[in-house]
VEXVEXDREN-985761 format. One line per 3 residues: number of its first residue (from 1); their letters; for each residue x, z, y of N, C-alpha, C. Coordinates in steps of 0.05 Angstrom, whole numbers, plus 32768, in hexadecimal, padded with zeros to 4 digits. Each point is the difference from the previous one (the first is absolute). Example, Ala and Ser with C-alpha at 12.3 -4.5 7.8 and 13.67 -1.06 7.14 Angstrom:
BEGIN
1 = AS = 8108,809C,7F8E,7FEE,8000,8018,8012,8000,8018 | 7FF9,7FF2,8015,8010,8001,8018,7FF1,800E,8016
END
This chain:
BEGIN
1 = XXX = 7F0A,8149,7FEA,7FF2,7FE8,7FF7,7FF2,7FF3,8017 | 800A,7FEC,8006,7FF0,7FEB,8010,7FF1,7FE7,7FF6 | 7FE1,7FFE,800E,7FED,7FE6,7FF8,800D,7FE7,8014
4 = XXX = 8010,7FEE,7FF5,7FF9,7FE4,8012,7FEE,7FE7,7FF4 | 7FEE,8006,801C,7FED,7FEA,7FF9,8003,7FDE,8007 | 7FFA,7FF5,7FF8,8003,7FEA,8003,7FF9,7FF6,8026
7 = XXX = 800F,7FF5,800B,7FFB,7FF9,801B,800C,7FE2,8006 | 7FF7,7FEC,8006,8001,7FE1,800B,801B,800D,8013 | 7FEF,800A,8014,801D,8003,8018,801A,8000,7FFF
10 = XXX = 8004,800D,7FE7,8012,800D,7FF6,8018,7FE2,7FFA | 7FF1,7FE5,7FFA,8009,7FF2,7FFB,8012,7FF5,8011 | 7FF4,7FFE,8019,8009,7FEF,8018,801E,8012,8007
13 = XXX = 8013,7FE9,8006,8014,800C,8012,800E,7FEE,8014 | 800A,8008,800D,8009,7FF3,8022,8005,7FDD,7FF6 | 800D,7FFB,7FF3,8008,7FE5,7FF6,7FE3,7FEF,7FFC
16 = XXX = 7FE9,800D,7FFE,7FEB,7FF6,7FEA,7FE1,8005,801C | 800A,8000,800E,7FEB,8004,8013,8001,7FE7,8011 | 801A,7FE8,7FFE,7FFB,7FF3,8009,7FE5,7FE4,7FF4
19 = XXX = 7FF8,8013,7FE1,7FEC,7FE5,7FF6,8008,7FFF,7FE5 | 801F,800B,7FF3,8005,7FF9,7FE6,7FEA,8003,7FE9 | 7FF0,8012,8005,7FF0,8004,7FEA,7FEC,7FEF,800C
22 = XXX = 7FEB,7FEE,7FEE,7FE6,7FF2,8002,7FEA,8007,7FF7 | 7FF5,800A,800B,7FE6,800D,7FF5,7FE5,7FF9,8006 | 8008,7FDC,7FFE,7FE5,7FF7,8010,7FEF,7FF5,7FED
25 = XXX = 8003,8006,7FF3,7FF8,7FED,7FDF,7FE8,8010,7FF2 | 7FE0,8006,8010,7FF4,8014,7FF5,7FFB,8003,7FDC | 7FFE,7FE8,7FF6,7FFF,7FFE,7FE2,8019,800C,7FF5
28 = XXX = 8016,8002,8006,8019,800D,7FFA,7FF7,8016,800B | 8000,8013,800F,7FF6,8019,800B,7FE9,800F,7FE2 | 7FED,7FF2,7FFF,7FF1,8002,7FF7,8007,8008,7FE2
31 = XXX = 800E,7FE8,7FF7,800C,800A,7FE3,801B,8013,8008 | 800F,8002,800E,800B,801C,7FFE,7FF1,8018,8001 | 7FF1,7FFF,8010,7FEE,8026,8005,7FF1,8001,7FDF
34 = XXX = 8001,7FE2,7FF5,7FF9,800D,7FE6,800D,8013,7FE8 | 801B,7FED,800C,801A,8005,7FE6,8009,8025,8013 | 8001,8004,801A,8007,8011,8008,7FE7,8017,7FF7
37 = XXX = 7FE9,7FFC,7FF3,7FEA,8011,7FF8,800A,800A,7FE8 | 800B,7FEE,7FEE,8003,8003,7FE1,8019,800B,8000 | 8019,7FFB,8010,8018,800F,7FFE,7FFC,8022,800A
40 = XXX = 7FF6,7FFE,8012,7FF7,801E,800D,7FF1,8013,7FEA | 7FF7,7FF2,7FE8,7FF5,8010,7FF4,801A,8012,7FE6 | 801A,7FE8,8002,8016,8012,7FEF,8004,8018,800E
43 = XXX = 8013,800C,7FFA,8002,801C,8006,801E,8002,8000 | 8011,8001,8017,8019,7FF6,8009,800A,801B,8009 | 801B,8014,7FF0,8005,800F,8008,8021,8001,8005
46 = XXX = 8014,8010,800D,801D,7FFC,8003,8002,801D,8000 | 800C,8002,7FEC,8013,801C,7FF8,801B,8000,800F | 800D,8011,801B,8017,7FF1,8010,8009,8019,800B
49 = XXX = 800F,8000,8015,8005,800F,8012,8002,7FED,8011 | 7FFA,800D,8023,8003,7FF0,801A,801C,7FFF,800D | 8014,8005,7FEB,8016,8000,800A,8013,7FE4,7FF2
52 = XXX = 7FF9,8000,7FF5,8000,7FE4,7FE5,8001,7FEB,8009 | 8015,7FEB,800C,7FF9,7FE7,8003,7FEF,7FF1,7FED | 800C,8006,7FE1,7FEC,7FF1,7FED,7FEA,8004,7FFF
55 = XXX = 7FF3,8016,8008,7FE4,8004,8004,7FF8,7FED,8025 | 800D,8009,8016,7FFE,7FE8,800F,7FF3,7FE9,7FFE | 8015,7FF2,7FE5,7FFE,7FE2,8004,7FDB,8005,7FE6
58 = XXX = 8002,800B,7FF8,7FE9,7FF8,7FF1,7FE5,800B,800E | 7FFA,8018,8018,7FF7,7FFB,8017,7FF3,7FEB,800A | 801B,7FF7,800E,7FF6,7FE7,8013,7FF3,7FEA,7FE6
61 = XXX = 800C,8002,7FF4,7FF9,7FDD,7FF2,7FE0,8004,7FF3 | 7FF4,8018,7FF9,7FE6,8005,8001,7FF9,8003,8014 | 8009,8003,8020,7FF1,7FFD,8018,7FFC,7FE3,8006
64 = XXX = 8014,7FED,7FFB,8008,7FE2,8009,7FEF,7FFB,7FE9 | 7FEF,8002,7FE7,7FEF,7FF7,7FEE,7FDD,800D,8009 | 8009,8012,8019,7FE4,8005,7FFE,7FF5,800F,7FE8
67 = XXX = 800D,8010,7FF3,7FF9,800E,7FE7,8003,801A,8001 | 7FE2,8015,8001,7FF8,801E,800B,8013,800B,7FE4 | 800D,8015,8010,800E,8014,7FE2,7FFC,8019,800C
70 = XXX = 800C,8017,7FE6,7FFD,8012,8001,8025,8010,7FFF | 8009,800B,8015,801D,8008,7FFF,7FFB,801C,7FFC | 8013,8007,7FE5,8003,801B,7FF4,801C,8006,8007
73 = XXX = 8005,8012,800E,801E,800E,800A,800F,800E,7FE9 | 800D,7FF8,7FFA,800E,8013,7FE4,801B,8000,8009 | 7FFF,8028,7FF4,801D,800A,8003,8011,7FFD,7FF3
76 = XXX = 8019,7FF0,8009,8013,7FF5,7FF0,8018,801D,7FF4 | 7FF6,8010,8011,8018,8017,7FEB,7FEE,800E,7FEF | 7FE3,800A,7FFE,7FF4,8009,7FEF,7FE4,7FEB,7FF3
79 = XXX = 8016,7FF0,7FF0,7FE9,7FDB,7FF2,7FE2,800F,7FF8 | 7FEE,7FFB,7FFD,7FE9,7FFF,8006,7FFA,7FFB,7FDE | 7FF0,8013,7FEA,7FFB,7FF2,7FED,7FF1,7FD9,7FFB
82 = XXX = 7FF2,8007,8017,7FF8,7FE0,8001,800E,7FEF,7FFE | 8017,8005,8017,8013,7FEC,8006,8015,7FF8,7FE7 | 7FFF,8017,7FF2,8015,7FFF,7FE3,7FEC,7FE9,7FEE
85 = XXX = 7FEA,800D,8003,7FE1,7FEE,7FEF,8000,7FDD,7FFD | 800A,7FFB,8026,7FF9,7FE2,8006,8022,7FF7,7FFB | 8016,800C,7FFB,801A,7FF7,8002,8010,800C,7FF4
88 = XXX = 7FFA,8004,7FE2,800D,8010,7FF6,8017,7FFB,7FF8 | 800D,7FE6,8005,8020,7FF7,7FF9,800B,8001,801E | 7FFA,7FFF,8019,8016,8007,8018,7FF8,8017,800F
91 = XXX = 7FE0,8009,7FF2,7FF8,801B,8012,8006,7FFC,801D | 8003,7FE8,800A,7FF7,7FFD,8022,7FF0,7FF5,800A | 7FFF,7FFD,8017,7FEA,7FF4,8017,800C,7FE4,8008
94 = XXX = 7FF5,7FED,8006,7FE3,8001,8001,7FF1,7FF7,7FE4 | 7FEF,8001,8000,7FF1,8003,7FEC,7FE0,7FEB,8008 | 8001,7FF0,7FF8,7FD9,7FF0,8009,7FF9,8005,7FEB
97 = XXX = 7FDD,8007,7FFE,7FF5,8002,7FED,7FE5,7FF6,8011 | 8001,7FEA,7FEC,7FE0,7FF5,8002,7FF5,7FF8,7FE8 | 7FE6,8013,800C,7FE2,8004,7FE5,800F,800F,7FED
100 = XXX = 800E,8013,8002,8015,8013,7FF2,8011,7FEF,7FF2 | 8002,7FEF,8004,8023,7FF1,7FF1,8018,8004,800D | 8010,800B,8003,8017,8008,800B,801B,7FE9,8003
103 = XXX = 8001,7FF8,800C,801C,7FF1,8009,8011,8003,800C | 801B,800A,7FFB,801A,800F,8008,8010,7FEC,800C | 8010,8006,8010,8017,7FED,8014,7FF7,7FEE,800B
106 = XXX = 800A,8003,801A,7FFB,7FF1,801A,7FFD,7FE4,7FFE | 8016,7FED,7FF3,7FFA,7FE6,7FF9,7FF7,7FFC,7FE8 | 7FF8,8009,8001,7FE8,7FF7,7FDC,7FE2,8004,8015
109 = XXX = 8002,8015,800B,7FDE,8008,800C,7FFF,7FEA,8014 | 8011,7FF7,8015,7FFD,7FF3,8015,7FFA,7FD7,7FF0 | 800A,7FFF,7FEA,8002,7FE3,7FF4,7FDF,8007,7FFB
112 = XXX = 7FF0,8015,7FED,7FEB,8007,7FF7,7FEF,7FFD,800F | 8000,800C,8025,7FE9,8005,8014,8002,7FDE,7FFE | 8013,7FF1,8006,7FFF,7FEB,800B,7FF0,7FEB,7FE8
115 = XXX = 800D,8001,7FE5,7FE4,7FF3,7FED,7FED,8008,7FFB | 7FFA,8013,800D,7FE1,8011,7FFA,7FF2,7FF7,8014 | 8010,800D,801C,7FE4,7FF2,8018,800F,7FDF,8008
118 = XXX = 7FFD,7FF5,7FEF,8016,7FDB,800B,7FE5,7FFE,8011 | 7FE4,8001,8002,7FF6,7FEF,800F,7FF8,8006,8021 | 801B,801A,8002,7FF8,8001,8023,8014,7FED,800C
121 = XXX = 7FFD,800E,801E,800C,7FEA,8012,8028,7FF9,7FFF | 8006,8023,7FF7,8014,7FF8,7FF7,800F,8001,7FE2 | 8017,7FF0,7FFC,8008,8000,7FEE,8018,800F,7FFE
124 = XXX = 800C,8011,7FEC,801E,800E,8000,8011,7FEB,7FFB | 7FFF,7FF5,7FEC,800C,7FEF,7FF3,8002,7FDF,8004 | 8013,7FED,8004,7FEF,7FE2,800C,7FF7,7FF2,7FDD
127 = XXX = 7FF7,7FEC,8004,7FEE,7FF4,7FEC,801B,7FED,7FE9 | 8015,7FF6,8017,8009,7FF4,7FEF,800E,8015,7FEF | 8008,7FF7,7FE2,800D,8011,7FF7,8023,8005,8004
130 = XXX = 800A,7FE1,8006,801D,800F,8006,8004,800F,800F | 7FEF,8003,801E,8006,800C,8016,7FF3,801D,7FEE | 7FED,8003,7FF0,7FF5,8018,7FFC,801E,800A,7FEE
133 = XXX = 800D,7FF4,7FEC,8019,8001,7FFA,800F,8014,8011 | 800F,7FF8,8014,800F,8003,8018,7FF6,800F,800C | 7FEC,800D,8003,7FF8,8016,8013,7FFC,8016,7FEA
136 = XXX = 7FFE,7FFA,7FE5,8006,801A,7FEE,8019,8005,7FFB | 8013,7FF0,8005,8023,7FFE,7FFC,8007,8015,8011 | 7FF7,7FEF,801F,800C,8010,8013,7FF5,8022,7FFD
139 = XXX = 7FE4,8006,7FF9,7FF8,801E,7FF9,800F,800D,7FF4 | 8000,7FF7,7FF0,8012,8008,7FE9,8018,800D,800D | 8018,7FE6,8009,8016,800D,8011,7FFD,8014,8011
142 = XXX = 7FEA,8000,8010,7FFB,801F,800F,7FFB,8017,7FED | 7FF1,7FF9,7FEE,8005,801C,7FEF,800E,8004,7FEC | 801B,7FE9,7FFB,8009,8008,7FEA,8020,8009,801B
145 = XXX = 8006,7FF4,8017,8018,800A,800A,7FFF,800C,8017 | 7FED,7FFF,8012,7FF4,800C,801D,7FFB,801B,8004 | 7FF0,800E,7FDF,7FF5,800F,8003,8006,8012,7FEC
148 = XXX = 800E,7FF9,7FF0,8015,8014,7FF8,8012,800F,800D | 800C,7FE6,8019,8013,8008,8016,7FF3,8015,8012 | 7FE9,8001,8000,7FED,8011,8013,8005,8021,7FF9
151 = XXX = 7FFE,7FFE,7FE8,8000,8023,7FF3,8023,8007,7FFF | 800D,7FE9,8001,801C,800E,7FF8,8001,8002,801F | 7FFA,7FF2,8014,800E,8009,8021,7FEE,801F,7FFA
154 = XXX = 7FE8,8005,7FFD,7FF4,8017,8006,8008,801A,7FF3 | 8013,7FF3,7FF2,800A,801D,7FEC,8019,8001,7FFF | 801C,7FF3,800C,8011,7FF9,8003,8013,8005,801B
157 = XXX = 8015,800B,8005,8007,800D,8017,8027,7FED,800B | 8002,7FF9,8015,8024,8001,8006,8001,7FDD,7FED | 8016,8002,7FF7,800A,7FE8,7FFF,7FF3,7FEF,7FE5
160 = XXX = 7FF4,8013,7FF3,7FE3,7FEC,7FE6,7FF1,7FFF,801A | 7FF2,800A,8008,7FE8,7FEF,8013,800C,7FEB,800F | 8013,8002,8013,800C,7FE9,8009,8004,7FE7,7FE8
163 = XXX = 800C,8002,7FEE,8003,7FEC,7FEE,7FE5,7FF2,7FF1 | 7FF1,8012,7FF9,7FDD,7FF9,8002,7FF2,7FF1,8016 | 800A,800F,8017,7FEB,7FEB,8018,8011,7FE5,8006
166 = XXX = 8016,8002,7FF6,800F,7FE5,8008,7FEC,7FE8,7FEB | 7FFF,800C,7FE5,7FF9,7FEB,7FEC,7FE4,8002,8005 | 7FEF,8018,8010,7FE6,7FF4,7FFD,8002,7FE0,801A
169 = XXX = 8011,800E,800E,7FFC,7FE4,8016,8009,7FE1,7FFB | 800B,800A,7FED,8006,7FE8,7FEA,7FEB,7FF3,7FF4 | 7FF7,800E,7FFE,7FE6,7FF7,7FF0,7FED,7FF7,800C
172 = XXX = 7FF9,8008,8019,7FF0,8001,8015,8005,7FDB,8009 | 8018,7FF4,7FFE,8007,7FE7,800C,7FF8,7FF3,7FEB | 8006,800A,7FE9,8001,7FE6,7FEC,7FE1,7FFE,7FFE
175 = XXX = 7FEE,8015,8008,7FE1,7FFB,7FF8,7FF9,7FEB,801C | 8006,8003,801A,8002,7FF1,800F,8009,7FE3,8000 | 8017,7FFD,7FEE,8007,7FE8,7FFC,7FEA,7FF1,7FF2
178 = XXX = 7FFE,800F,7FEA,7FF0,7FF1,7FE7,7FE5,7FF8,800C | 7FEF,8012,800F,7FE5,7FFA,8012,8002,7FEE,8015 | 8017,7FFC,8006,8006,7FF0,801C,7FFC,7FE0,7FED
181 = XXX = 8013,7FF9,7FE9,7FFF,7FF3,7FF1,7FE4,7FFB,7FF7 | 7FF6,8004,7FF4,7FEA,7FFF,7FF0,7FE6,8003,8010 | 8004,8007,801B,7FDF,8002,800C,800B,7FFD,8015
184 = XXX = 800D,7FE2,800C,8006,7FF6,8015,7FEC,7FF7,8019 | 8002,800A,8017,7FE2,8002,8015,7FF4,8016,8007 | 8001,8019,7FE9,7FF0,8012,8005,801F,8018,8008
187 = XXX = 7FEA,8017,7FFE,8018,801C,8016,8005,7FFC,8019 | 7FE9,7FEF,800C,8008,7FFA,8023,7FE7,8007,8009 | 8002,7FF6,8012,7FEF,800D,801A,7FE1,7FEE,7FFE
190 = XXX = 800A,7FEC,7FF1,7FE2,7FEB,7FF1,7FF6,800E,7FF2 | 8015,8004,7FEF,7FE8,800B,7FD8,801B,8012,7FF8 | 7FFD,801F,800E,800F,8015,8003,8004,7FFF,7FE0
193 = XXX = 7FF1,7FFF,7FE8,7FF8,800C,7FE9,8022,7FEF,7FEA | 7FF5,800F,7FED,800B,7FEC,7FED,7FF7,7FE7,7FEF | 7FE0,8005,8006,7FED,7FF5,7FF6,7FF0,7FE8,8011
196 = XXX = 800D,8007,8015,7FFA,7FF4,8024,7FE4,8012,8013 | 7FEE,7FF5,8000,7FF0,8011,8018,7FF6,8013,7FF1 | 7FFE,8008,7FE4,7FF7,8008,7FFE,8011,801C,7FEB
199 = XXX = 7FF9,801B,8001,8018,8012,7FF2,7FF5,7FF2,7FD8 | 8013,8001,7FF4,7FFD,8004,7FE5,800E,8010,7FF0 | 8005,8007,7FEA,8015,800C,7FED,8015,8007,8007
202 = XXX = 8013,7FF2,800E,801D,800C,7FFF,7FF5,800F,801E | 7FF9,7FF2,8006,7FF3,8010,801F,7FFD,8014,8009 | 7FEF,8008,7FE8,7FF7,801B,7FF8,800C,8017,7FF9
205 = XXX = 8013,7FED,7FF1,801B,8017,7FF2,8014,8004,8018 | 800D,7FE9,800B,8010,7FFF,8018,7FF6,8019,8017 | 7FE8,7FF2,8006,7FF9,8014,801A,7FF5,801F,7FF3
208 = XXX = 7FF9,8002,7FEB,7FF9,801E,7FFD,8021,800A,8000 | 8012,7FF3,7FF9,801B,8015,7FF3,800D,8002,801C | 7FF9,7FF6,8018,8016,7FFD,8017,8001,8014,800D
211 = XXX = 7FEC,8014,8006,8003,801C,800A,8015,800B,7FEE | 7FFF,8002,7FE3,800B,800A,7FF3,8027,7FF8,8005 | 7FF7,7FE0,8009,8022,8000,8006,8005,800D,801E
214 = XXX = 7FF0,7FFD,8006,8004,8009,8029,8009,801F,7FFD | 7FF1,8003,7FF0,800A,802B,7FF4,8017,8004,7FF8 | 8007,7FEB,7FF1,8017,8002,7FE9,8018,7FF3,8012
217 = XXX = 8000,7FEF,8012,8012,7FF3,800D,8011,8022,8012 | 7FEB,8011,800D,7FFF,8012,8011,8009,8017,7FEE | 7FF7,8009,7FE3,8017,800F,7FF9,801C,7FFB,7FF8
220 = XXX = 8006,7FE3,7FF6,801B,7FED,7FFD,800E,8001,8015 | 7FEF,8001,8021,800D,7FFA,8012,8011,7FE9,8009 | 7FEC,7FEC,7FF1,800A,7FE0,8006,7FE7,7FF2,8001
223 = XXX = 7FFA,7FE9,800E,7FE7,7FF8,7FFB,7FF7,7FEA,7FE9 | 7FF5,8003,7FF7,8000,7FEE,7FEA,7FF6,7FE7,7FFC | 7FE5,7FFF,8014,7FEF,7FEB,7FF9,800B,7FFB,8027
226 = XXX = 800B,7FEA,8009,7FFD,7FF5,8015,7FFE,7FDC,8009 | 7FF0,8007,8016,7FF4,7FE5,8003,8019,7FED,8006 | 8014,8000,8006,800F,7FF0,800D,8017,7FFC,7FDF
229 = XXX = 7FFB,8011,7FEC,8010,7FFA,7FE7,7FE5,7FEE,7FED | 7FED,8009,7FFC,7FF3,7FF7,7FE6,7FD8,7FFA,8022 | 8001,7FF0,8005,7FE9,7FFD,800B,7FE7,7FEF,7FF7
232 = XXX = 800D,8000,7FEE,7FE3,7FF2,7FEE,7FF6,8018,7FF5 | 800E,8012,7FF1,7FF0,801A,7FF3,7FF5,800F,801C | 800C,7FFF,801E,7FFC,8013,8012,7FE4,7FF7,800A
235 = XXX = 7FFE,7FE0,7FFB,7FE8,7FFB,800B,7FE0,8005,7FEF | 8008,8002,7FEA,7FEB,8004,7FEF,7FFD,802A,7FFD | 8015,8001,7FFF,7FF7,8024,800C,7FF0,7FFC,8018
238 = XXX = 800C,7FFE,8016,7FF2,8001,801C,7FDC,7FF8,7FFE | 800B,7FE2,7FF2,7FDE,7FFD,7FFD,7FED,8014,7FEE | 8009,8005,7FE9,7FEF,8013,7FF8,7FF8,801B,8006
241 = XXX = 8013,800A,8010,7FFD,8017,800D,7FEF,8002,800E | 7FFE,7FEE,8012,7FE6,7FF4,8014,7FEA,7FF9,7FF8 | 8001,8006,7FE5,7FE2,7FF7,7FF2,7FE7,8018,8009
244 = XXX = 7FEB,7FFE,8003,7FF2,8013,8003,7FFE,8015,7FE6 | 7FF9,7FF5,7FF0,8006,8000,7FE6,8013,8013,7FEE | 8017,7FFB,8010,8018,800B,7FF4,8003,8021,8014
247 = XXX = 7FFA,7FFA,8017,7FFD,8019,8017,7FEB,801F,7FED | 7FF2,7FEF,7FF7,7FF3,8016,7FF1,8014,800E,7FEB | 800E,7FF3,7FF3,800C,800B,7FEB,801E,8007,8002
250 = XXX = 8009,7FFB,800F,8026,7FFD,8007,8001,8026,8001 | 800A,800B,8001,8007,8016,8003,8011,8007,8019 | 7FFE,8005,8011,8013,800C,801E,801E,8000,7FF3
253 = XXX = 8010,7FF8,800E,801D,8005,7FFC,800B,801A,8003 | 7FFB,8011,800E,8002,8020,8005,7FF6,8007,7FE2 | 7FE4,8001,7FF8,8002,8009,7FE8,8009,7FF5,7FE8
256 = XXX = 8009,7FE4,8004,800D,7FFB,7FE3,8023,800B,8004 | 8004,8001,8012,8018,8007,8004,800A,8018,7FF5 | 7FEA,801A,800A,8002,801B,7FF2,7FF5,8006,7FE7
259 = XXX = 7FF0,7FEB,7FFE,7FFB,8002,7FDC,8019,7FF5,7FF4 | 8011,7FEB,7FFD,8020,7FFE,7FFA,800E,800F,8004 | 800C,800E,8014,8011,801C,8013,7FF8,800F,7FE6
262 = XXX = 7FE5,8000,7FFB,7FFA,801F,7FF0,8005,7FF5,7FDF | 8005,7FEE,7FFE,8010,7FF6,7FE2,8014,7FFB,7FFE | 800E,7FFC,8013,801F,8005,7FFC,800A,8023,8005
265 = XXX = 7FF3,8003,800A,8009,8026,8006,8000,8009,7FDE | 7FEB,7FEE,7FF4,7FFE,800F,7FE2,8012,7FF8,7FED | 800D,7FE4,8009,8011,7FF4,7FF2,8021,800C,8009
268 = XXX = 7FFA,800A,8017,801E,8012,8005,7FFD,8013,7FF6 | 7FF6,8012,8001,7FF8,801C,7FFA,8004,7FF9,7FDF | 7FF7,7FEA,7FEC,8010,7FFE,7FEA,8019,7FF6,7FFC
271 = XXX = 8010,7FF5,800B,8018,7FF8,7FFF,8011,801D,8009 | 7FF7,800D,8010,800E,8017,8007,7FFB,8012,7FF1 | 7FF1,8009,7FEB,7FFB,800E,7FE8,800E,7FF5,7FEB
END
């Protein structure tokens, strides 16, 4: 169990030191440290494991809100009565529970932090609604075809995994196309994000899952995510990685590596039974 407390610093990152944030406005100051008095008083907890991109992305996006929580580590092979308590239809992580209300899955909690705290500096979501449209579309497609593809390369051996990593990289372009399309300007070296200078939602999901492909490319033994095929997704990884933010929570590639190694050993060891 770890306390994170709420920290300003935490906000700033390399892109944002040139001035992006304004904080010269003491009457604005003023009424935030109020609203930041009254939120601090909920009681913000994450039921997860640190190995979890989906726990990741809901991490940072309470660090990028400035909002103190409480991270509960739960063992995913022996579930936790609590954890059955707060999720009793998928019995997984992550899990938010604030002021004991329980809220299950990653994009349901990450849309939630973002209408709950709307009045910090940043936003997950943009204001208009088509674009808010379109950036739940594109979510969506990462977790309805990206990340499915994720568990079958990780449990999958010989010529199914090859035929899997071909179609995740399939997939990998067409999400590139569609963002290249639809959020024309940004993924560069201006406004790395999808959102532009600043990370938001798909952001979040994108750059927490990319270790996970950097792992998964390396047991496939093809690379998956590269800058010179899909560089609009490469540039919004890179940037988020570099987040201060995100450095806290990413997991080392050595150990996500042998935490996978050690799930496929179990997935052979049943195919060979």
């Amino acid at each position: 169990m770890k306390i994170c407390p709420n920290s300003t610093t935490s906000l700033y990152i390399n892109s944002m030191k040139k001035g992006t944030l304004n904080h010269n406005n003491n009457s604005n100051n003023n009424n935030n440290n109020k609203v930041y008095r009254r939120m601090e008083e909920i009681k913000v907890k994450i039921h997860g494991h640190r190995l979890s991109a989906y726990c990741t992305m809901l991490e940072c996006a309470l660090k990028l809100k400035g909002v103190p929580y409480e991270f509960i580590e739960e063992d995913l092979i022996n579930k936790s009565q609590t954890l059955i308590q707060l999720n009793p239809v998928y019995r997984k992580v992550p899990v938010l529970v604030v002021d004991g209300k329980p809220i299950p899955e990653s994009l349901v909690i990450l849309e939630y932090i973002d209408e709950v705290w709307n009045d910090k500096d940043w936003q997950l979501l943009p204001k208009d609604p088509y674009f808010r449209a379109r950036i739940r579309f594109w979510a969506g497609f990462i977790y309805q075809k990206l990340i499915p593809n994720c568990y079958t390369i990780m449990s999958t051996f010989g010529e199914e995994q090859d035929k899997v990593a071909r179609e995740f990289i399939e997939y990998l372009n067409i999400l590139e196309d569609g963002l290249n399309k639809e959020f024309p300007g940004y993924g560069g070296s201006l406004s790395p994000f999808v959102h532009g200078e600043k990370p938001g939602l798909l952001d979040l999901v994108i750059g927490s899952l990319s270790p996970v492909f950097k792992v998964l490319g390396k047991v496939a033994g093809v690379e998956l995510l590269m800058k010179e095929r899909t560089p609009f997704l490469w540039s919004c990884c890179a940037a988020f990685v570099d987040l201060d933010i995100a450095k806290d929570f990413i997991v080392p590639h050595d150990e996500l590596f042998e935490a996978i190694m050690v799930k496929r050993e179990k997935v052979c060891a049943t195919v060979g039974a």
